[in-house]
Residue, then its C-alpha position, 0 to 999 in steps of 0.5 A: x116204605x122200606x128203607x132199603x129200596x132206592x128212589x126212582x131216577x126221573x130224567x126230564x128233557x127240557x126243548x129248547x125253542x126260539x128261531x125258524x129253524x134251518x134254511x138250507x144254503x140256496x141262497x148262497x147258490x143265488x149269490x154266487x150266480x149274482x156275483x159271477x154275472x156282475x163280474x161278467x158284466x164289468x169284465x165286457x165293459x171293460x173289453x168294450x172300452x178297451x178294444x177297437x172295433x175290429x178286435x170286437x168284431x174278432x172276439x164275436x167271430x170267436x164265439x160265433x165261427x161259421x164253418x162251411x161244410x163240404x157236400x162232399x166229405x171223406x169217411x176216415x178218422x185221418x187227418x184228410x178225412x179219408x182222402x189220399x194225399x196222391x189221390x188228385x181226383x177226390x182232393x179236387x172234389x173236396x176243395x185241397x188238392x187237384x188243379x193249381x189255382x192258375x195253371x196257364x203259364x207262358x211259352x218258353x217254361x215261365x210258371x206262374x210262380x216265377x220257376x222254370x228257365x225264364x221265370x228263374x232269370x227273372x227271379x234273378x233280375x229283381x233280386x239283383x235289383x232288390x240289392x241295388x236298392x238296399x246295399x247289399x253287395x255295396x254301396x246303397x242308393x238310400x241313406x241310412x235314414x230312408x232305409x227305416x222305411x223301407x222292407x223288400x222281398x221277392x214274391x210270386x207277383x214280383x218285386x215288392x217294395x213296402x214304404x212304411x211310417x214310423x211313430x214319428x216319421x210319417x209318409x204323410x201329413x195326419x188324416x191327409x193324403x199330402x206326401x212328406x218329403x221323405x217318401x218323396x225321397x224314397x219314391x224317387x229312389x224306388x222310381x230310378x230303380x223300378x225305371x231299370x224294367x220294362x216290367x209293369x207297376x201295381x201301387x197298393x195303400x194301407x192305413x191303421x185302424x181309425x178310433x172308433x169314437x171319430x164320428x166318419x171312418x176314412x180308411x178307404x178314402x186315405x188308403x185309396x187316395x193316397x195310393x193315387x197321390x204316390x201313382x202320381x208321384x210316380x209317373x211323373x218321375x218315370x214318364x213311361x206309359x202305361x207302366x201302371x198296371x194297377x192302383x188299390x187302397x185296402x184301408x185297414x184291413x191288412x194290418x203289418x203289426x199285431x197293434x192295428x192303430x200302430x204307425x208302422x201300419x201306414x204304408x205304401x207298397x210298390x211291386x215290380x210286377x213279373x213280365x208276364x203280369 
């Protein structure tokens, strides 16, 4: 070999072994899934243990709406689905317009509604009755302390009184329906004013949401129930007969407050029907 010539490089690669190689990442796509389900999981526990029984019922109303549909639907991207707010026959057809729900009204003017002529003095008679109760144009016929209880207003059917429980004044004794002094206090007021008409009375009982771990649910018993007590109460402090026109218990299905099991749901509410009611 000649001196000058230059020894071949020889570059050698060694492979490394050991492990099974690559897996992807399907497993962390699995796990994420599981976690997300167990947290699911304890998330509807935890509405289930802290929810009653009629929030439950609006949650599944949520996620399970049943729209009704119309057989008769407008071809417009509107707001009225191609109807007309003037056109009174296709409103009437699709359910929002034409006719008044009670379109009779009495002789002399009087609506349903209280407006016209006679409806309007009349209107004007239960406010002025309403302020006698409350004080407003001087000195009230309640004490300071009923006067918690106690919430008016004027609407369509007539004078509503709403008597209602405070946390720690009730109108009646727990699960009873045996009258507190204190609404028999107020009864009697509301009874001396309401004596001032000729006008009919309707009575209407409202209770709060029952928990849902007691074994019987008495909404309806002590709604209707203690509606009847105060019926009672009443006639027998206005002695004029047939002055009663109605007496309704609607359990808890009409609560005041966002909070069902409040006190503040506890009411009685006593209207002062119109006359032509």
């Amino acid at each position: 070999m000649r001196s000058n010539e230059q020894a071949p490089i020889i570059i050698k690669k060694i492979k490394k072994g050991g492990g099974d190689g690559h897996h992807g990442g399907a497993w962390k796509v699995a796990y994420a899934d599981f976690v997300t389900a167990m947290m699911a999981f304890f998330l509807l526990m935890w509405l289930l243990n802290a929810t009653t029984e009629k929030q439950r019922k609006g949650i599944a109303d949520y996620f399970n709406p049943t729209i009704p549909i119309t057989r008769v639907s407008g071809g417009g991207s509107g707001s009225f689905g191609g109807d007309s707010v003037l056109s009174e026959e296709s409103l009437s057809q699709t359910g929002t317009g034409g006719q008044p729900r009670d379109p009779a009204s009495d002789k002399g003017g009087k609506q349903a509604d209280g407006s016209g002529p006679e409806g309007g003095k009349e209107t004007a008679r239960l406010k002025e009755m309403e302020e006698m109760l409350l004080g407003r144009s001087g000195e009230s016929m309640v004490s300071d302390q009923l006067q918690r209880h106690i919430v008016t207003k004027i609407t369509d059917e007539g004078l509503l009184v709403e008597v209602f429980a405070l946390e720690h004044a009730p109108l009646f004794h727990a699960g009873t329906n045996t009258p507190a002094p204190i609404l028999e206090e107020i009864l009697a007021t509301v009874t001396e004013v309401f004596s001032l008409a000729k006008n009919g009375v309707a009575i209407e009982g409202h209770v709060a949401t029952q928990p849902v771990v007691i074994a019987k649910n008495t909404a309806w018993q002590l709604s209707s129930g203690r509606a009847d007590t105060v019926r009672t109460l009443f006639e027998s402090l206005d002695e004029t007969p047939g002055k009663i026109q109605r007496v309704t218990g609607h359990a808890d299905r009409e609560p005041a407050t966002t909070n069902a099991m409040a006190a503040r749901n506890n009411r009685i509410e006593l209207i002062l029907l119109r006359s032509k009611r």
